[in-house]
N, C-alpha and C positions, 0 to 999 in steps of 0.2 A: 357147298364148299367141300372141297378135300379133304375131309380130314386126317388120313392118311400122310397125305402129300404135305400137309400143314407140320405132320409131325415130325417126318424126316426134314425137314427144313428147320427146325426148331432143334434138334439132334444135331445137324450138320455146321450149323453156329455157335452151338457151345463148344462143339468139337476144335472148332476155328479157335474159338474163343481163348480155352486155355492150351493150343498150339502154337498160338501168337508168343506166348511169352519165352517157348520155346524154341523160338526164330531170333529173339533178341541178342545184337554183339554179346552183350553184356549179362549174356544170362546164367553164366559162372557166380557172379557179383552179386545177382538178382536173387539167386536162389540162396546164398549165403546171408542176405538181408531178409528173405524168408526165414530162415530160422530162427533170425531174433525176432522177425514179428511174433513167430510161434509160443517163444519162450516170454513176451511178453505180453501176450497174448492169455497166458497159463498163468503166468503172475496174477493179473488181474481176475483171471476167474477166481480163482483163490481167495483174494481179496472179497469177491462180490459173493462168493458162496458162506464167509464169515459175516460177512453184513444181514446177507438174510435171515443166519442164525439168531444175530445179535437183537434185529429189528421185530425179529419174532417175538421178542421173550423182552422186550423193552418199553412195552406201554400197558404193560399189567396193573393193573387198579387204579387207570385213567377213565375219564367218559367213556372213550372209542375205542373198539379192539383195536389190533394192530395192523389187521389189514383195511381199516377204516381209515385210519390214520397215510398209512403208504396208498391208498387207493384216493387221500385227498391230497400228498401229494404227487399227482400224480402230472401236473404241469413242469416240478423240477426233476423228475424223470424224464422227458419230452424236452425239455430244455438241454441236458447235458446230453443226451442221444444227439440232440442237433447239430451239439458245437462238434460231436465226435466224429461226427459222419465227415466234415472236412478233409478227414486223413483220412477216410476208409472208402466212401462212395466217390464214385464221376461220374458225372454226364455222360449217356449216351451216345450225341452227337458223332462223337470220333469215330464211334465205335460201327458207322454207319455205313463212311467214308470209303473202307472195303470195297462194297458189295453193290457202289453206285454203277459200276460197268457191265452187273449182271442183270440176266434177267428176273429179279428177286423185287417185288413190291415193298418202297419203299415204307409205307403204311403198316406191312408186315412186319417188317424190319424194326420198326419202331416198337410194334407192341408185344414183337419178344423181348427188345431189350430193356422194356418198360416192365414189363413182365419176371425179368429176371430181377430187375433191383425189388421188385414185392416178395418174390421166393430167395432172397437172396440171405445165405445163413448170417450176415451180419444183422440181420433182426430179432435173432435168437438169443443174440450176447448176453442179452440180460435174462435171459433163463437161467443165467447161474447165480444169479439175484434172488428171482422169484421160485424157482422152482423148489430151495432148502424152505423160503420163505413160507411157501402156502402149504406146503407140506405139515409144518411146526401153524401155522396161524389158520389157515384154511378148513383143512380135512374134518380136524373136529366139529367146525360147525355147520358145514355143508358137505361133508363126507368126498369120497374121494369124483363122483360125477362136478360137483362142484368146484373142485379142485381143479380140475382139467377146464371148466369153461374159464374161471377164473385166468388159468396160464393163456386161452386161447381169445381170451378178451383183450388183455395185454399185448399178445401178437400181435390184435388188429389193430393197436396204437399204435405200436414199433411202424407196422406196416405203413399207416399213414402219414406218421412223420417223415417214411425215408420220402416218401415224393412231397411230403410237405416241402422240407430239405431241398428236393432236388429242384422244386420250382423256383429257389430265392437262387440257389447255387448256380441257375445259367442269366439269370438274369448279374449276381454280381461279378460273373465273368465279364460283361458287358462295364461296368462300371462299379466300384467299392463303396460308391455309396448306395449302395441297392442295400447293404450289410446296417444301413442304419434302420429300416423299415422294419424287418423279423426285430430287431434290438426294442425298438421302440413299441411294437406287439406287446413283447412280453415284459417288457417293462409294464403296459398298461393294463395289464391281465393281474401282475402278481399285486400292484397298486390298489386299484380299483375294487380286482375279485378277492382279494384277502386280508391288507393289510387297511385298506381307507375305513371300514366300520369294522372291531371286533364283534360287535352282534350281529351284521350281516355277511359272513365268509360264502359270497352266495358260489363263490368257485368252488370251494371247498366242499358245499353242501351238497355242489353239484356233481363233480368226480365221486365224494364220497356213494351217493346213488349211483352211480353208473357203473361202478366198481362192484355192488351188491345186487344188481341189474345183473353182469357175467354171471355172479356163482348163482343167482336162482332165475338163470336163460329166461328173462324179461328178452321178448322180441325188438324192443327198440333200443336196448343194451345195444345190440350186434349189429341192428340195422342205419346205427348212428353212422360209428366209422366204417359201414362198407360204403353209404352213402355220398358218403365223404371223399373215401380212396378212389372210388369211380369217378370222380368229379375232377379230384386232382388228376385220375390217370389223364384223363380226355386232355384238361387242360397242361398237362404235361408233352403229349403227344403232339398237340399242336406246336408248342413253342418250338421241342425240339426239332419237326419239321421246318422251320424257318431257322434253325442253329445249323443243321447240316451244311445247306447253303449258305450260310456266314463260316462255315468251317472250310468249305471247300472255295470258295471263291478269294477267303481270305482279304477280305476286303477294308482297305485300314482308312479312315479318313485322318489326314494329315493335314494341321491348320497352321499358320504359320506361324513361325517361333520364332523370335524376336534373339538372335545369337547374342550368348550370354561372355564375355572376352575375357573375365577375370586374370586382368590383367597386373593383379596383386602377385598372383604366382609367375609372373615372368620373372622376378629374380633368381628363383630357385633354379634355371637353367631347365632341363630335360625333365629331372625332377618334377618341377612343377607343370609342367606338361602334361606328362604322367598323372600326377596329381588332377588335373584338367578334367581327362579321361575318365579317372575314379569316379568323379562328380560329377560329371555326364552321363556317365553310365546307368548311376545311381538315379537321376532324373529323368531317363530316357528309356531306356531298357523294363520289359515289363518285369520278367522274373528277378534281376536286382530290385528292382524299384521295389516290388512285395516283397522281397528278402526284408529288405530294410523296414519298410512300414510294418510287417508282425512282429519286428524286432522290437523297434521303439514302442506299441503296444504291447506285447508283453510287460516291457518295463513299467510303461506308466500303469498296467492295471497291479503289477505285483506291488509296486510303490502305494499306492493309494492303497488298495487294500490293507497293508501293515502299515500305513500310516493313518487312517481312518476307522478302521473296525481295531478290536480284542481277542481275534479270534487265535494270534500266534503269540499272544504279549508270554504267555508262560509254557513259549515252547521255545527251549533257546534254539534246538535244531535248525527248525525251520525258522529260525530270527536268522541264523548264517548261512542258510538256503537263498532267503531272498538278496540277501545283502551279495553275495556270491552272484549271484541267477542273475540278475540286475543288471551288473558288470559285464558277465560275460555272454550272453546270450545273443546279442547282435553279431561280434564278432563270432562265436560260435556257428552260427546260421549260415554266415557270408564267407568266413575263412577256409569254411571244410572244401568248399568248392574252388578256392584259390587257383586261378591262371584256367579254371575249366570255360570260362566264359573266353578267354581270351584265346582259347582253342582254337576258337573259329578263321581267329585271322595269326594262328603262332606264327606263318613263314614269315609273315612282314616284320614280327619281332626278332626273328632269327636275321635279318636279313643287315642288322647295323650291330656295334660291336658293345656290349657289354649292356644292351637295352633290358633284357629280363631283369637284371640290379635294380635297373634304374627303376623299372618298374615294381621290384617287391620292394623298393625303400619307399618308394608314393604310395604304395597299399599299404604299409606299418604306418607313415605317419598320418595318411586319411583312418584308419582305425581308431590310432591314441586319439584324433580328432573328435571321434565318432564317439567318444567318451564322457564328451561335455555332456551328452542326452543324457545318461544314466544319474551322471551327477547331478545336474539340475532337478531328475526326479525325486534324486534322492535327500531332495532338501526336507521334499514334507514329512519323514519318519526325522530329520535332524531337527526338523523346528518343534515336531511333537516331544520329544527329546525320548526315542525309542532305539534311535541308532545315534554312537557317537562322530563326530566330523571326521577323527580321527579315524575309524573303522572303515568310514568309506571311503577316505584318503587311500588305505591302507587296499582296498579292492579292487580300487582304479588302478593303483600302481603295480600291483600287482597281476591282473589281468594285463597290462602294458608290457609289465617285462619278463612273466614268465610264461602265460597263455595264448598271449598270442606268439612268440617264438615256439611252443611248441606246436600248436597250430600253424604254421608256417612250415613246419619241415611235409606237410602233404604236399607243396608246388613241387619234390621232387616225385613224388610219386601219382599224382593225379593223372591222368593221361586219357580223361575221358571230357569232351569238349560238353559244354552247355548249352542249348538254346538261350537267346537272350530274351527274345519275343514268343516264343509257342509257349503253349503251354503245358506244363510237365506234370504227369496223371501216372494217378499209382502203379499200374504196370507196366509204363516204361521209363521208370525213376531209374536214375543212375548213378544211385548213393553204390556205392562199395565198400567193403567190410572194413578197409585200413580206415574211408570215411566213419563210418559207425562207431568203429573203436577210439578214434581220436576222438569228435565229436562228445562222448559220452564222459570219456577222460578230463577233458577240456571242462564239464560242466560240475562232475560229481569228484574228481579227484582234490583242487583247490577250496568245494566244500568242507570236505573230511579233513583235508590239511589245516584249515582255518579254525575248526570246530574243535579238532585236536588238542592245538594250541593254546584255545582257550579254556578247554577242560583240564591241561594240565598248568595252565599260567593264570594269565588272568584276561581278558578285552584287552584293555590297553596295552598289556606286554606283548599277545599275539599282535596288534594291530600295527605296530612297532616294526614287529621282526616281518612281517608280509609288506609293509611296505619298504623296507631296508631291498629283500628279497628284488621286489619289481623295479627300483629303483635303480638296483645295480643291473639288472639284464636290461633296463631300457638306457643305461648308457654304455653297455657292450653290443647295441645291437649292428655297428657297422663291422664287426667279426662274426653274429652268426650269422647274418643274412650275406654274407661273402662266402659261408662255409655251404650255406644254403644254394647259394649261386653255383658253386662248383659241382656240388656233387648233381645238381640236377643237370650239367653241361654235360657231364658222364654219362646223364641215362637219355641225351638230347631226340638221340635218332628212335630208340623206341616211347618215348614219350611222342612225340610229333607225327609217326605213326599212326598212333594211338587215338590221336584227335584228329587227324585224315579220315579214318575209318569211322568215326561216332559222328562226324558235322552232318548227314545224313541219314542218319538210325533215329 
């Protein structure tokens, strides 16, 4: 082998790699959402370099030192890496799709880009965890060589989780219920290996050794997880050879659908129609359809959690976090991209007279509809009697008449159309800064405001004046969603533009 010629070839793809992004319409927008990744990014280092301080010095005149303790748990480390990778890793596949016309081995191809998700610094993240951590808990007792296998023992977990990750990740592109199999793992992992016998924690006994394996370089410490990563590369490599070709041939099997006529909404005239669409869409379309299902899952897991555990009972913050979050986070999800889906076919909307109306008054009232989810969840914090009826009366109505109106004024400025069906992978997302900023607004601004209220009032008088508040804009809504109408008529011709040039990027 070449290996020369290997390496310029491995050079000449990364090169590709982050020029792509610089080929992007949208890469004004891109880079401007880079920098909040950056800065949030930094937040949380922060965070995780105080943790490790804290975690050092927090199991002092216990059985187990402290990095006994973080080295047993070391499955809820591996666990929360996993969920994270959802926003930060993709699949290869796509990334393939390039380079099928040349004469470039697609086997090659494969095991550099397999290759880059193992080298790839989001495995590091949590060196700003571990690194303050072993420094304060490690050094002293295995001095600083120890130290460093320690940090490089950890690596090779990171490492093997992101292809652990990536092997469930193309399978449940294929289908969401792949998403229940890793659930049900470590459901039976944390069960079984920790909590089913306190005298036999055999998980815990077991990382706890493997952790003290790294710092005194035990050869089978190291040879576990390279074993491991080799096994998942192979079997990585494979799959994603058989994903290219379902990437590229795009191959959809379609079974027949039994037309659904809801023909309840034919009084509402155009309206309901519209309305039609919404609910179609919602059924139909892949990227709504997932809008919508991590919607309603978020809620139901923040619901049960503050309705079932103690872990917020004496923290009012986050008591009006979740109560808030609950409410607004579907619509928050689904609104920021408002008319982008419908990008694809604007001319035929432009093409009859006063139809976008028609259509933002069937996506407000499919939203306030989309309402009932949050409140039905929110029964089990009312029946625990954690949250009062009033209070989430008071979130609904309020997300109804003043969050989502402001979230609605983006249909005049979104101008970037959405895939309904592809799928949208972190560097070529087409979130935009006004997206970001509303988005965030929408989530943390009606927090503050509610939290406010009650630190200067009391629950019930805040919960009062929030639902007076949404009450009144959800029966002013046919003047702003007219106000909303016009002015987006004024920006008609570069907005439509806009979504010309993006149905193909």
């Amino acid at each position: 082998m070449n290996w020369k010629r290997v390496w310029q070839l491995y050079r000449l793809i990364d090169k590709n790699k982050s020029l792509s992004l610089k080929r992007h319409p949208l890469f004004e927008q891109n880079r401007v959402m880079k920098v909040f990744g950056y800065i949030f990014i930094a937040f949380w280092a922060v965070y995780l370099m105080l943790f490790g301080v804290f975690f050092a010095q927090a199991f002092d005149g216990s059985n187990y030192e402290s990095f006994d303790r973080i080295n047993g748990s070391m499955l809820v480390f591996l666990v929360i890496d996993f969920a994270m990778r959802f926003s930060m890793q993709e699949t290869p596949a796509q990334d393939t799709k390039p380079y099928k016309l040349l004469p470039v081995p697609q086997q090659f191809l494969l095991n550099v880009f397999l290759l880059r998700i193992g080298l790839s610094t989001a495995n590091l993240f949590w060196g700003f965890f571990f690194v303050p951590f072993g420094l304060l808990a490690v050094v002293k007792f295995y001095g600083f060589a120890g130290y460093f296998a320690f940090l490089l023992g950890w690596w090779l977990m990171f490492v093997l989780n992101s292809y652990w990750y990536l092997l469930w990740r193309t399978l449940i592109q294929r289908s969401l219920l792949f998403l229940l199999i890793p659930i049900a793992i470590y459901a039976a992992l944390f069960y079984f290996g920790i909590f089913y016998d306190e005298q036999h924690t055999w998980l815990f006994d077991f990382t706890v050794r493997l952790g003290r394996g790294f710092c005194t370089f035990q050869p089978w410490a190291y040879l576990l997880p390279l074993a491991l990563i080799v096994l998942l590369f192979f079997v990585n490599r494979r799959m994603q050879y058989h994903s290219v070709y379902r990437e590229i041939a795009q191959v959809e099997h379609v079974s027949h659908v039994r037309p659904v006529e809801m023909s309840w909404l034919n009084r509402f005239g155009v309206i309901g129609e519209y309305m039609k669409l919404e609910i179609k869409s919602t059924m139909r379309n892949k990227i709504v359809r997932n809008q919508f299902i991590m919607g309603v899952c978020y809620m139901l897991l923040f619901c049960c959690l503050f309705a079932f555990t103690d872990v917020y009972d004496d923290q009012p913050f986050m008591r009006t976090f979740i109560c808030v979050y609950c409410f607004a986070c579907l619509g928050t999800m689904t609104l920021t991209t408002i008319l982008c889906v419908e990008g694809n076919y604007i001319d035929l909307l432009m093409s009859r007279h006063e139809s976008v109306l028609s259509l933002l008054k069937a996506k407000y009232y499919f939203n306030c509809l989309m309402l009932l989810f949050p409140m039905l969840f929110a029964l089990l914090p009312i029946l625990r009697g954690k949250v009062l009826l009033v209070e989430a009366l008071a979130c609904a109505f309020f997300t109804m008449g003043c969050v989502f109106p402001f979230l609605f004024q983006l249909a005049v400025y979104n101008k970037s159309s959405l895939p309904m069906n592809q799928k949208i992978t972190r560097n070529n997302s087409r979130s935009t800064k006004t997206q970001i900023i509303f988005s965030f607004a929408a989530l943390f601004v009606p927090m503050f405001v509610m939290y406010a209220l009650i630190v200067m009032l009391d629950t019930l008088t805040a919960s009062w004046i929030l639902l007076s508040l949404g009450l009144a804009g959800f029966l002013l809504n046919p003047l702003w969603l007219r106000n909303i109408y016009r002015r987006f008529m004024l920006r008609r011709y570069e907005n439509m533009e806009g979504f010309r040039s993006s149905i193909n990027n």
